[in-house]
N, CA, C and O atoms as a GROMACS GRO file, in nm:
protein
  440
    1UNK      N    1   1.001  -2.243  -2.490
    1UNK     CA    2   0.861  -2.208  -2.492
    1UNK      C    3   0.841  -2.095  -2.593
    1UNK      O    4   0.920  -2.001  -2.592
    2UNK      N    5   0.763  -2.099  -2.658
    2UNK     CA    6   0.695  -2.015  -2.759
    2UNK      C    7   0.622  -1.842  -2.705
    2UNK      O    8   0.522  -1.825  -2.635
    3UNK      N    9   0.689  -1.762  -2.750
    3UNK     CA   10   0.607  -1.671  -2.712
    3UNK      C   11   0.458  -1.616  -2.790
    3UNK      O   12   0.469  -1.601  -2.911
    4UNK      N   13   0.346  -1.592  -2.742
    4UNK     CA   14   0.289  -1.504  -2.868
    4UNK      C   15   0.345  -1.366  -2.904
    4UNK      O   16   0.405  -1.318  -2.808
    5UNK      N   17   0.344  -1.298  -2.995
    5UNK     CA   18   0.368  -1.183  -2.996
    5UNK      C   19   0.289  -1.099  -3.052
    5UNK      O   20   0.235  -1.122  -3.161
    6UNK      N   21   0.264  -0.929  -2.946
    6UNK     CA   22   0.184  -0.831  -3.043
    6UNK      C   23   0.315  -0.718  -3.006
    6UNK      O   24   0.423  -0.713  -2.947
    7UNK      N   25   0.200  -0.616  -3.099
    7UNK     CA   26   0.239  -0.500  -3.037
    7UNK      C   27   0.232  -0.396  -2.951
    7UNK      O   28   0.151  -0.438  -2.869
    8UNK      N   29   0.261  -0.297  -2.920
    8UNK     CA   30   0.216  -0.249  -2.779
    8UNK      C   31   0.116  -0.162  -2.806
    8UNK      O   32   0.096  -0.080  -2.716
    9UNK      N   33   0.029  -0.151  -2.929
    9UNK     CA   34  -0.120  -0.062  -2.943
    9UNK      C   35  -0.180  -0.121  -3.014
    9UNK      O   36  -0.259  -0.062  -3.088
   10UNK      N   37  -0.165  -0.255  -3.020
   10UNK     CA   38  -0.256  -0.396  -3.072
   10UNK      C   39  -0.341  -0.436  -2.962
   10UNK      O   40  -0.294  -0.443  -2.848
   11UNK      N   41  -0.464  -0.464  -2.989
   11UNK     CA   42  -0.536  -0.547  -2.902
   11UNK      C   43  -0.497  -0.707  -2.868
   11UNK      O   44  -0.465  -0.789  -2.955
   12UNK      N   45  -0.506  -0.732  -2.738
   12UNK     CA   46  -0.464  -0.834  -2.750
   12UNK      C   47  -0.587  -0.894  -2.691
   12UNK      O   48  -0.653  -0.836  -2.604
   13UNK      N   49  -0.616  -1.010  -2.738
   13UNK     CA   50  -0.713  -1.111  -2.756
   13UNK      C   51  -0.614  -1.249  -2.779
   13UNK      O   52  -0.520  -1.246  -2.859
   14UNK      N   53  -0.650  -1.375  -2.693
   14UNK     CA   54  -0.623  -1.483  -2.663
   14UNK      C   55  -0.746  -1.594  -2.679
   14UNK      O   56  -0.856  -1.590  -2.624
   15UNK      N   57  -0.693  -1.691  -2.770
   15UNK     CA   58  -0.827  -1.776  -2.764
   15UNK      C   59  -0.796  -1.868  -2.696
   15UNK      O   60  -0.684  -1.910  -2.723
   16UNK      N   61  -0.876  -1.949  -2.571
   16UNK     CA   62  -0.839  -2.061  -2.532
   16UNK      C   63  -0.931  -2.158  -2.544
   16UNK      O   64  -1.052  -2.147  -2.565
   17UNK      N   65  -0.852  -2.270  -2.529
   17UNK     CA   66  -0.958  -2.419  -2.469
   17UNK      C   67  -0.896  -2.501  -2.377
   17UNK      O   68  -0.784  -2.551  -2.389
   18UNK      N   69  -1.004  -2.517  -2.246
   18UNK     CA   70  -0.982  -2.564  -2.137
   18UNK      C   71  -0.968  -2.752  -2.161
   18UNK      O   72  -1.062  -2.832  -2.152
   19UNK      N   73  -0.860  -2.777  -2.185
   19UNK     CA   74  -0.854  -2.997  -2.203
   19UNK      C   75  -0.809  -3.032  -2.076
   19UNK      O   76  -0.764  -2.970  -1.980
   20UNK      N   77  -0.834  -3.159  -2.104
   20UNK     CA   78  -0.789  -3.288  -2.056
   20UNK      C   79  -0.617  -3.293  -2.095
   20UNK      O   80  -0.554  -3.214  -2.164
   21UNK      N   81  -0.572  -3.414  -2.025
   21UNK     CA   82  -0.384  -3.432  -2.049
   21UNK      C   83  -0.388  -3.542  -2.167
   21UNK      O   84  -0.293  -3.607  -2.212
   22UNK      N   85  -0.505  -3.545  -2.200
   22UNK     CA   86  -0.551  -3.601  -2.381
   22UNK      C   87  -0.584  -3.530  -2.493
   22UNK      O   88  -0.623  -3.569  -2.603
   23UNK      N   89  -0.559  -3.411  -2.449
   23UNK     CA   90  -0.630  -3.266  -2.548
   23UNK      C   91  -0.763  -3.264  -2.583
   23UNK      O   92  -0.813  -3.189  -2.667
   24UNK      N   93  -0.837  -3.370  -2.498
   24UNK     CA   94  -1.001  -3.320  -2.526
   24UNK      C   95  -1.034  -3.204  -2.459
   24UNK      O   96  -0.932  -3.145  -2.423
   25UNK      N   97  -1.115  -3.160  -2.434
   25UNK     CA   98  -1.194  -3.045  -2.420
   25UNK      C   99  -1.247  -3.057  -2.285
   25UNK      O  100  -1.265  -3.165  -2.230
   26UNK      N  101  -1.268  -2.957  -2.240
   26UNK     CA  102  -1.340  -2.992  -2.113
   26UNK      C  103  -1.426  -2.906  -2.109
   26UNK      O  104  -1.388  -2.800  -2.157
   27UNK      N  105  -1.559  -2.907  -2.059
   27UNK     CA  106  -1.670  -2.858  -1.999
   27UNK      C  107  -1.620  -2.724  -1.871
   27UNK      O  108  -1.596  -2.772  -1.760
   28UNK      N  109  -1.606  -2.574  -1.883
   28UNK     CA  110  -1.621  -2.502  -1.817
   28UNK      C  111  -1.744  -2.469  -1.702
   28UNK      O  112  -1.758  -2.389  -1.610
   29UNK      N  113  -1.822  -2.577  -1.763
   29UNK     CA  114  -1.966  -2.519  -1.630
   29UNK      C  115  -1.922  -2.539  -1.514
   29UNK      O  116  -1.864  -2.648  -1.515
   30UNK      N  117  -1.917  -2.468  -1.361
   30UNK     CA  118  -1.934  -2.455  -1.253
   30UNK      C  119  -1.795  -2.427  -1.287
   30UNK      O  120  -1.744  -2.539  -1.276
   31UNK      N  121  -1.717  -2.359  -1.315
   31UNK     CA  122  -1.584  -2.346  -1.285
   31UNK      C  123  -1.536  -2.182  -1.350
   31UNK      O  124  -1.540  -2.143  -1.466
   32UNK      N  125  -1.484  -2.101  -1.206
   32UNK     CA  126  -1.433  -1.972  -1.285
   32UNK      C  127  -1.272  -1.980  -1.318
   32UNK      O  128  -1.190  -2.071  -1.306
   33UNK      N  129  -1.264  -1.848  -1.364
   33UNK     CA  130  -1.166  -1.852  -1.441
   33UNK      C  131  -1.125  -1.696  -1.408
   33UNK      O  132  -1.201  -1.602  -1.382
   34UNK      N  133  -0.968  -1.697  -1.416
   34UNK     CA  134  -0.904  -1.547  -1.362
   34UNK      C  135  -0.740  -1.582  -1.415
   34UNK      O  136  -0.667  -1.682  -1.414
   35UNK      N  137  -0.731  -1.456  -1.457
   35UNK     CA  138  -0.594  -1.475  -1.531
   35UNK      C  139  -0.518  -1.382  -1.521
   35UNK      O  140  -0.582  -1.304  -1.450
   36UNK      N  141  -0.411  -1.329  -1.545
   36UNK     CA  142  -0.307  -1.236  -1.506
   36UNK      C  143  -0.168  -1.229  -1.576
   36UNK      O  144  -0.084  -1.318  -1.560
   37UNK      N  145  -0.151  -1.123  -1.651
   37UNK     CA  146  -0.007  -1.121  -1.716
   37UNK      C  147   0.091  -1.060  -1.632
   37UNK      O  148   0.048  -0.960  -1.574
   38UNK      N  149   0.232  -1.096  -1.604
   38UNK     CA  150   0.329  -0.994  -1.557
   38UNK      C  151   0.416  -0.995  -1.607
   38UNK      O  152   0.439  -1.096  -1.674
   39UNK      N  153   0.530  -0.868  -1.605
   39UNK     CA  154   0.610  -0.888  -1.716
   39UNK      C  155   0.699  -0.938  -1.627
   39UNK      O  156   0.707  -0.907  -1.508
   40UNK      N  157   0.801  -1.057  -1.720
   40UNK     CA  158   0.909  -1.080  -1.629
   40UNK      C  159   1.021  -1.077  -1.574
   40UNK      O  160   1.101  -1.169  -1.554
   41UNK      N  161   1.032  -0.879  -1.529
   41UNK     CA  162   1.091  -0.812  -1.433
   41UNK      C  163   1.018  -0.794  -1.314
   41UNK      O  164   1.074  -0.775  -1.206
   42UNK      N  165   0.886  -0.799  -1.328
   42UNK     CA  166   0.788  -0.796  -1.221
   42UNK      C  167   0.730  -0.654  -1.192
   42UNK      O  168   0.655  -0.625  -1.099
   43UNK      N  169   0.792  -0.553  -1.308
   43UNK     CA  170   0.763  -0.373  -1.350
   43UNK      C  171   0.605  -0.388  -1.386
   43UNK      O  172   0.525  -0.312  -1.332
   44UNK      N  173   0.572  -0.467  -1.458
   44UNK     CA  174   0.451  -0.427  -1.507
   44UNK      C  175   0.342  -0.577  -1.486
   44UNK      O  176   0.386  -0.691  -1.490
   45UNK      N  177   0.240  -0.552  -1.470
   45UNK     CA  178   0.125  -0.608  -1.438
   45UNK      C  179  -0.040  -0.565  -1.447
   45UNK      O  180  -0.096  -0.465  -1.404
   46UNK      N  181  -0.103  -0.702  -1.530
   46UNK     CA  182  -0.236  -0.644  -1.490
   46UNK      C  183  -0.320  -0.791  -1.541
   46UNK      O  184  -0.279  -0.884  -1.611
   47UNK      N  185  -0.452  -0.770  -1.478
   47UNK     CA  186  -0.521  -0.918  -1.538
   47UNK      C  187  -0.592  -0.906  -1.665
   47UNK      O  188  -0.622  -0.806  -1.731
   48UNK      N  189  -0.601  -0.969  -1.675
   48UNK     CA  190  -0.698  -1.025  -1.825
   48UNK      C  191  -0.805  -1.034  -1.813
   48UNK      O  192  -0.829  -1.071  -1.698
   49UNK      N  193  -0.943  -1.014  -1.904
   49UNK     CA  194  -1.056  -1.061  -1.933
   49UNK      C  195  -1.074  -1.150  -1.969
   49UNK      O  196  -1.000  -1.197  -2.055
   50UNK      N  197  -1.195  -1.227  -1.917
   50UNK     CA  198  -1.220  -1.364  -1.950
   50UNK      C  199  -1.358  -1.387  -2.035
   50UNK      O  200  -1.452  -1.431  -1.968
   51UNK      N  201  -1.382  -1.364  -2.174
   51UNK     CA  202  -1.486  -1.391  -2.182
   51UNK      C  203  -1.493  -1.554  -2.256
   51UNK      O  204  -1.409  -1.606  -2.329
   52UNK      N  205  -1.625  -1.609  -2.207
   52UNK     CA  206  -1.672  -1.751  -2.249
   52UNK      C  207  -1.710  -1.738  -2.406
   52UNK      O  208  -1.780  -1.641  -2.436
   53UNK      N  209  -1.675  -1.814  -2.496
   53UNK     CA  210  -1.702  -1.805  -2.568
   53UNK      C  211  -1.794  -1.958  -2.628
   53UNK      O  212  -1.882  -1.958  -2.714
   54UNK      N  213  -1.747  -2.070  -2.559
   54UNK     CA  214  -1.819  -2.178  -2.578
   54UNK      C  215  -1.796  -2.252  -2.407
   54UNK      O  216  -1.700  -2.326  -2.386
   55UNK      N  217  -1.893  -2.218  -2.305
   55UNK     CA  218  -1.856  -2.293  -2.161
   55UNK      C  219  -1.869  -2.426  -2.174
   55UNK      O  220  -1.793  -2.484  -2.096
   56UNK      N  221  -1.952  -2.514  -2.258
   56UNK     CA  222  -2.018  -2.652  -2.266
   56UNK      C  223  -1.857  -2.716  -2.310
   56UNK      O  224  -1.798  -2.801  -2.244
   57UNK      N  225  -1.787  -2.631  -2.477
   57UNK     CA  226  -1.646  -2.738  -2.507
   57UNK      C  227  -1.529  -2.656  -2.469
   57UNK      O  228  -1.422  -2.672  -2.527
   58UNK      N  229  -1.548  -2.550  -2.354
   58UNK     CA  230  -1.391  -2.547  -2.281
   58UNK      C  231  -1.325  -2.423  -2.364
   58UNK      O  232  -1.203  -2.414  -2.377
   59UNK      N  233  -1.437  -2.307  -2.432
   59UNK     CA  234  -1.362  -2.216  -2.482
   59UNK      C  235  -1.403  -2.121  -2.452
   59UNK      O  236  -1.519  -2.100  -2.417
   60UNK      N  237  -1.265  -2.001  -2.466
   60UNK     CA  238  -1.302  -1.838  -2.408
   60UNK      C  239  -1.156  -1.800  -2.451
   60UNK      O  240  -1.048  -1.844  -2.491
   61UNK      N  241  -1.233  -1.674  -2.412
   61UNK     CA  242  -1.109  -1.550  -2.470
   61UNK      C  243  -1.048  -1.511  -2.380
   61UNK      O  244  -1.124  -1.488  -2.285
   62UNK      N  245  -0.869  -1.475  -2.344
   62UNK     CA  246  -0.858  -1.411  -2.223
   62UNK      C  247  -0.791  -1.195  -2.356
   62UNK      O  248  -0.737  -1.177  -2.466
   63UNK      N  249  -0.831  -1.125  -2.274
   63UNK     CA  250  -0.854  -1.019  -2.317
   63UNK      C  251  -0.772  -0.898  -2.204
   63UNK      O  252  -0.786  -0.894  -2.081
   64UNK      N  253  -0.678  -0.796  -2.300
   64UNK     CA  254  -0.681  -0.724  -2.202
   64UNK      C  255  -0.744  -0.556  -2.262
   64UNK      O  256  -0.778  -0.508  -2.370
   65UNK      N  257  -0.734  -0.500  -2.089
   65UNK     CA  258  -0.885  -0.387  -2.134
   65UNK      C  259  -0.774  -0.304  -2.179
   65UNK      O  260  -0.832  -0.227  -2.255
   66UNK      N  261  -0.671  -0.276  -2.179
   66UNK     CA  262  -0.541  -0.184  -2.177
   66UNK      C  263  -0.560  -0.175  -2.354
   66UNK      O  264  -0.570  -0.264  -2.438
   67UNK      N  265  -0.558  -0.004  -2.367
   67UNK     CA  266  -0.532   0.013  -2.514
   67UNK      C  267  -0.383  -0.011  -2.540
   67UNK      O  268  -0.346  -0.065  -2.644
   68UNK      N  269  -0.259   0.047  -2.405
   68UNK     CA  270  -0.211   0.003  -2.410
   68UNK      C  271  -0.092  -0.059  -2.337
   68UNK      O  272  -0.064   0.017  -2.244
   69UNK      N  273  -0.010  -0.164  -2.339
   69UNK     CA  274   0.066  -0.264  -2.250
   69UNK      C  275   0.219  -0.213  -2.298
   69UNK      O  276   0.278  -0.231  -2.405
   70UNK      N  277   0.243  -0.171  -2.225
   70UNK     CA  278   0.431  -0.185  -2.190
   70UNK      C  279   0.495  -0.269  -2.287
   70UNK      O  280   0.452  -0.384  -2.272
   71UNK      N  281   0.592  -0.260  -2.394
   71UNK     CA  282   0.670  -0.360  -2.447
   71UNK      C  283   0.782  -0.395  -2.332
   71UNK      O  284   0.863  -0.338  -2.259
   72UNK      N  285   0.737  -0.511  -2.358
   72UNK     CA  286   0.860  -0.605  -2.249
   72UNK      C  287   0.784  -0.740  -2.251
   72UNK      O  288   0.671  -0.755  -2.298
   73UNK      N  289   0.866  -0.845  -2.191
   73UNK     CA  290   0.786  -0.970  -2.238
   73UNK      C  291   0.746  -1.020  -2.108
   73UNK      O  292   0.796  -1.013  -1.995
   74UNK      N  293   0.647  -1.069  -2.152
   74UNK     CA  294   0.497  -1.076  -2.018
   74UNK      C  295   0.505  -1.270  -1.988
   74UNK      O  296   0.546  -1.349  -2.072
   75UNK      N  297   0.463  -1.300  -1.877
   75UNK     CA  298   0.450  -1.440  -1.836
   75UNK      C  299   0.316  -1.451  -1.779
   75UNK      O  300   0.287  -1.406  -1.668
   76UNK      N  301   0.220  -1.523  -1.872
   76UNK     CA  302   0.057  -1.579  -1.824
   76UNK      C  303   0.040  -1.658  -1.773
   76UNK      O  304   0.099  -1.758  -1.813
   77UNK      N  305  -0.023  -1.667  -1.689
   77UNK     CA  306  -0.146  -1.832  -1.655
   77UNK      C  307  -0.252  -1.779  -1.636
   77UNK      O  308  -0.283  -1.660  -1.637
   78UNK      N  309  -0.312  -1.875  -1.619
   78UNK     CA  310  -0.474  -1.896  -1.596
   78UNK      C  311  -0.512  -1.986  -1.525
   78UNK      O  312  -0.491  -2.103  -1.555
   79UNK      N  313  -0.588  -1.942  -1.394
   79UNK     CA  314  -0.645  -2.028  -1.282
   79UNK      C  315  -0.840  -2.066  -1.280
   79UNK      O  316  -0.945  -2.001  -1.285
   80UNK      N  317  -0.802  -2.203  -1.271
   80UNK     CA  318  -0.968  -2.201  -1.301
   80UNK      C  319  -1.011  -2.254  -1.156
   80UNK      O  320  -0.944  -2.320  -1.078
   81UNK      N  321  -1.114  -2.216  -1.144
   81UNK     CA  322  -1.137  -2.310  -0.978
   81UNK      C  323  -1.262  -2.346  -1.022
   81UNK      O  324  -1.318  -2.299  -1.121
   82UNK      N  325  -1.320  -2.456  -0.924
   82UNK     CA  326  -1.386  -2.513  -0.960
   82UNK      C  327  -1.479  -2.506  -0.838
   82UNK      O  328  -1.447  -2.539  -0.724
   83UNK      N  329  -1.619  -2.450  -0.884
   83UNK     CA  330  -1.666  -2.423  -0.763
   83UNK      C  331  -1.728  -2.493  -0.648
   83UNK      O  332  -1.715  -2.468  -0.528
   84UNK      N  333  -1.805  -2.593  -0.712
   84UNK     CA  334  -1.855  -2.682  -0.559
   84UNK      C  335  -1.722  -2.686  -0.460
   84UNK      O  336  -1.727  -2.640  -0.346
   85UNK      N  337  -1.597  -2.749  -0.520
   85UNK     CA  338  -1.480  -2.803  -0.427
   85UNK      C  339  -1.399  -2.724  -0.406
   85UNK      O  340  -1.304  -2.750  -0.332
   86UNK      N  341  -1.414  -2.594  -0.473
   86UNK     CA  342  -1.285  -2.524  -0.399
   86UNK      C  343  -1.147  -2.518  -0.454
   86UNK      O  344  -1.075  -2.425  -0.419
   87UNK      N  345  -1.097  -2.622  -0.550
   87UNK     CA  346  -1.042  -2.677  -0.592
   87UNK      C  347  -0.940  -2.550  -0.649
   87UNK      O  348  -0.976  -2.446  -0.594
   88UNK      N  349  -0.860  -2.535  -0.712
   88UNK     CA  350  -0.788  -2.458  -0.823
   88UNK      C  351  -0.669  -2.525  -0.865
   88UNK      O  352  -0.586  -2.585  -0.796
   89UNK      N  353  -0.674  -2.500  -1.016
   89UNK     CA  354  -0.598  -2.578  -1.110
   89UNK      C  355  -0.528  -2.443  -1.205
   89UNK      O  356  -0.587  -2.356  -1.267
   90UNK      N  357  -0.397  -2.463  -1.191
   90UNK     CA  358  -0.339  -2.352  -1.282
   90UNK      C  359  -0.288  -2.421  -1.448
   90UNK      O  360  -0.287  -2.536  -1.493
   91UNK      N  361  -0.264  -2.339  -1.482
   91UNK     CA  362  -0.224  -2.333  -1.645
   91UNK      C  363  -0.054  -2.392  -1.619
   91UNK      O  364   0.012  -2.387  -1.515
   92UNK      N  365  -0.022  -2.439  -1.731
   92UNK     CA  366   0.124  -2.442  -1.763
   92UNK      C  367   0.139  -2.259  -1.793
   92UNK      O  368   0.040  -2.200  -1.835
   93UNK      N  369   0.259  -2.187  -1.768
   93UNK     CA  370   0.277  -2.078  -1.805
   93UNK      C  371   0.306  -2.035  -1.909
   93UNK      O  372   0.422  -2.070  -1.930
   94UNK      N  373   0.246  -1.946  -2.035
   94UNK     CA  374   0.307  -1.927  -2.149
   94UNK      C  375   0.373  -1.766  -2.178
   94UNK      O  376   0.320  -1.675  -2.114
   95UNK      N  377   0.448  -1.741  -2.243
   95UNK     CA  378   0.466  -1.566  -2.277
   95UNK      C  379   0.371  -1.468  -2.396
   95UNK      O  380   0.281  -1.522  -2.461
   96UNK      N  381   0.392  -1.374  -2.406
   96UNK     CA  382   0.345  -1.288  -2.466
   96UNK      C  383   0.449  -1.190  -2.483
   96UNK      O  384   0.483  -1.116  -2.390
   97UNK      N  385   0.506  -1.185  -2.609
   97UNK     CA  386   0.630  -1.036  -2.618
   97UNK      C  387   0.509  -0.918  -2.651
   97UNK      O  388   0.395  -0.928  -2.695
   98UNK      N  389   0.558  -0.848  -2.625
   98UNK     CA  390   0.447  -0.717  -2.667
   98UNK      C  391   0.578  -0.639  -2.691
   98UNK      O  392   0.654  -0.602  -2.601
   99UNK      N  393   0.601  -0.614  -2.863
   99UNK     CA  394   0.664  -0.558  -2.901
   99UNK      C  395   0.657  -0.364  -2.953
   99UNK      O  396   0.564  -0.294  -2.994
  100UNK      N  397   0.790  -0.338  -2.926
  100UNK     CA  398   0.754  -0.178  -2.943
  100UNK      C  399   0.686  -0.144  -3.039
  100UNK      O  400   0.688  -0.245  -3.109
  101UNK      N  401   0.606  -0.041  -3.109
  101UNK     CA  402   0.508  -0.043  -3.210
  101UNK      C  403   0.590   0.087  -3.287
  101UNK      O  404   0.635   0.173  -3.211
  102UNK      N  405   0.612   0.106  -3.437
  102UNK     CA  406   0.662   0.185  -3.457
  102UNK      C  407   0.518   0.310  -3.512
  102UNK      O  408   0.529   0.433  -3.506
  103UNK      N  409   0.417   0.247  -3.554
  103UNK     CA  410   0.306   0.343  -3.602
  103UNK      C  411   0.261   0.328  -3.444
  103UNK      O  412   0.254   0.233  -3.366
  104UNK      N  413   0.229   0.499  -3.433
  104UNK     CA  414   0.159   0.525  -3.319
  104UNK      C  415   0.035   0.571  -3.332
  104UNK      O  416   0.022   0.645  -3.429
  105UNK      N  417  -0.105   0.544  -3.237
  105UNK     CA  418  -0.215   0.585  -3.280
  105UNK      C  419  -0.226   0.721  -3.272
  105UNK      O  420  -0.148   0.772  -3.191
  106UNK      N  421  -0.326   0.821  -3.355
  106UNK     CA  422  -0.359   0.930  -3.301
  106UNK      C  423  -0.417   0.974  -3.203
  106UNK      O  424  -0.524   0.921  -3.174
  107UNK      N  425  -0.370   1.078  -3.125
  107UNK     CA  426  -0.387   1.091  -3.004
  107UNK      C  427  -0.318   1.053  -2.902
  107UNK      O  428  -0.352   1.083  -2.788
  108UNK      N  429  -0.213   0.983  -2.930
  108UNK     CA  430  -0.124   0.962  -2.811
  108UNK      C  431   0.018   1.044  -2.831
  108UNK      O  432   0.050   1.072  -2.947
  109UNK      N  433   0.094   1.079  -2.737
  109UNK     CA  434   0.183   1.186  -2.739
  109UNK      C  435   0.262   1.057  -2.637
  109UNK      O  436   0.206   0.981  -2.558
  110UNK      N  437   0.382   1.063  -2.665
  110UNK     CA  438   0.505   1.004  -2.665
  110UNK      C  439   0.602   1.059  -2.540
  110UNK      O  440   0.717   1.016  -2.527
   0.00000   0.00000   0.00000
């Protein structure tokens, strides 16, 4: 499996699209969405932002608010439920390395 990779005072921003097991697209209306990275030692954790960016063809951003994330390598999904039924459908799981950053921003002390 493929990791993405940033760094650890990079924003991280994720684009997704919600398909079919045909890679079409699917329609997000009536259905939320909640997501969560952990790293996989199980040390570090936190969820993601979800913003919609197209609900009608199945796209959004997952986002985290953290300026900044722990280097160590992280394991995602994303759970969408579906609201009339109750339903919930998870993601295949993917990674994220969040690598050590050697430029540090100003203002942070080490």
């Amino acid at each position: 499996m493929n990791a993405i990779a940033v760094k650890e005072y990079d924003t991280l921003r994720i684009s997704c699209e919600y398909q079919d097991d045909m890679g079409h697209p699917l329609s997000l209306e009536m259905i939320n969405i909640e997501a969560r990275m952990t790293s996989t030692n199980n040390h570090h954790s936190q969820p993601l932002n979800v913003e919609m960016s197209n609900r009608a063809k199945g796209m959004f951003v997952l986002a985290s608010e953290n300026n900044h994330i722990m280097p160590t390598l992280y394991k995602v999904d994303v759970m969408f439920l579906e609201v009339a039924s109750g339903n919930r459908i998870t993601s295949d799981t993917f990674n994220v390395n969040v690598l050590e950053s050697v430029t540090i921003p100003d203002g942070v002390t080490i």
